[in-house]
FIPAVO-293513 format. One record per residue (C-alpha): residue in one letter; y, z, x. Coordinates in steps of 0.02 Angstrom, whole numbers, plus 32768, in hexadecimal, padded with zeros to 4 digits. Each point is the difference from the previous one (the first is absolute). Last residue first. Layout:
AYZX
...
***
This chain:
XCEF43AF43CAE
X7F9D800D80A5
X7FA080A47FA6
X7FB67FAC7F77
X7F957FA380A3
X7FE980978049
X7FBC80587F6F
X7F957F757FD2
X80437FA67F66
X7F8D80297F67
X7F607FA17FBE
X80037FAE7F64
X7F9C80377F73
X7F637F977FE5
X7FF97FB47F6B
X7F9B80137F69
X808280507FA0
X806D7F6D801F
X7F647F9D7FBC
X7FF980587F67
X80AB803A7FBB
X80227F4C8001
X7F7B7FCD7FB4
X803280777F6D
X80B47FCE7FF7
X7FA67F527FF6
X7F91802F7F74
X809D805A7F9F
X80707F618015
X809F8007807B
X80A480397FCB
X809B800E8066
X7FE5800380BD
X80A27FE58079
X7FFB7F64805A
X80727FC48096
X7FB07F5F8065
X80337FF580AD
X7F5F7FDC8044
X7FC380957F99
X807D80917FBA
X7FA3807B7F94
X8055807B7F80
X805780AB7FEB
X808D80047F85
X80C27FF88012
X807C7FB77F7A
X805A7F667FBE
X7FD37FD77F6B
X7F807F7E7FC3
X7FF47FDF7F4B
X80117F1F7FFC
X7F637FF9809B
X801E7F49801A
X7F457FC97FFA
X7F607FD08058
X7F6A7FF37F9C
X7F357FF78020
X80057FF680C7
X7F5580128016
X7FA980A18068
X7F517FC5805D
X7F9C80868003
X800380B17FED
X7FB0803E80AB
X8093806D8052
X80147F7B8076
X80227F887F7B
X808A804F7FD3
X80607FBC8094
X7FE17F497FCB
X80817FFD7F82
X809B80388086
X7FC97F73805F
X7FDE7F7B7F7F
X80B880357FAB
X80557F458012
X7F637FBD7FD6
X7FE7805D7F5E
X80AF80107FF0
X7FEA7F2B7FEE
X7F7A80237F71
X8056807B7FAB
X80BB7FA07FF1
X7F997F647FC3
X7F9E80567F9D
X80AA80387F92
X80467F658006
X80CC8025800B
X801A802880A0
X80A08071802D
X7F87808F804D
X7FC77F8B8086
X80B57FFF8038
X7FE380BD8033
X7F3F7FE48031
X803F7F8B80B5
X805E8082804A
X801280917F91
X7FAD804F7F58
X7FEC80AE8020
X7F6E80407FA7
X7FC980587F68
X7F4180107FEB
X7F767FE07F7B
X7F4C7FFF8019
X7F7C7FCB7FA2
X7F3180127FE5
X7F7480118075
X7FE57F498037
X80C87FFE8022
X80847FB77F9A
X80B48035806E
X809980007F9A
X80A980198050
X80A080217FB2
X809D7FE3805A
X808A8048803A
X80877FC38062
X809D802C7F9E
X7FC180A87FC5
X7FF1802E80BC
X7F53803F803A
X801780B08048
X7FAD8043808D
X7F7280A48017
X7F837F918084
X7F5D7FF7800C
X7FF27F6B8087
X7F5B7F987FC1
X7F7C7FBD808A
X7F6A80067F83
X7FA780778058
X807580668035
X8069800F7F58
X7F5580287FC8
X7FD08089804F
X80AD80588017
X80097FFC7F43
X80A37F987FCF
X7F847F877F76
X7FAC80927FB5
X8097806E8000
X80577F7F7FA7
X7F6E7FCB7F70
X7FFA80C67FF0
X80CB80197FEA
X7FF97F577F6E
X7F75804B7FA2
X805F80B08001
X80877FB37FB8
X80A1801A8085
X8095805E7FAF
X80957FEA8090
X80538072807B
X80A57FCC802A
X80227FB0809F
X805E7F6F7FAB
X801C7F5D8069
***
């Protein structure tokens, strides 16, 4: 995968600090993470929650891969909404509902490169575009959270 430096909108670099922040990748039980998805196994995600939309890339394996090939279009969302219950009910801990699986896609202009994301129960996403009122609810309860505390020195210290 490329290490070049890419352009990243400046939407699409808040919506990923927001969702890597220490706060909330502890509270929702997220790895932050700088990976590649490969072109051949993404996907694109998109979450409907009470605040407005989300949209991520992930990496399509195990059981979403051959979900991809399904023709019915709420078919594919409503089985990668049971498929993805786990990963879906981590934002909940950040207060913004109940997040519904509104599409699931082959994502055709993926390339192969590095960017910081989220890995969840083995779930790969990297943050696209999420609505201005979620962005903003976002902001808001990971600002609201406590930061985390550090390692003790001894216990930084065993490493």
């Amino acid at each position: 995968m490329s290490q070049a430096l890419t352009h990243v909108p400046a939407a699409r670099a808040q919506l990923g600090r927001v969702l890597c922040d220490a706060r909330a990748v502890q509270r929702c039980g997220f790895t932050a993470q700088r990976r590649g998805i490969r072109a051949a196994e993404a996907a694109r995600l998109q979450l409907q929650f009470d605040s407005g939309s989300l949209e991520l890339r992930i990496a399509a394996r195990g059981g979403l891969a051959p979900l991809l090939n399904e023709a019915d279009d709420a078919l594919r969302a409503a089985i990668a909404g049971v498929l993805l219950n786990d990963f879906l009910h981590a934002f909940a801990a950040l207060g913004l509902g109940t997040a519904e699986v509104v599409a699931l896609e082959r994502c055709a202009d993926a390339a192969d490169r590095l960017e910081v994301g989220i890995t969840l129960g083995g779930i790969d996403a990297i943050a696209e575009t999420a609505s201005p009122m979620l962005l903003a609810a976002l902001q808001t309860a990971v600002a609201a959270l406590a930061t985390p505390s550090p390692l003790p020195a001894w216990l930084g210290a065993l490493r």
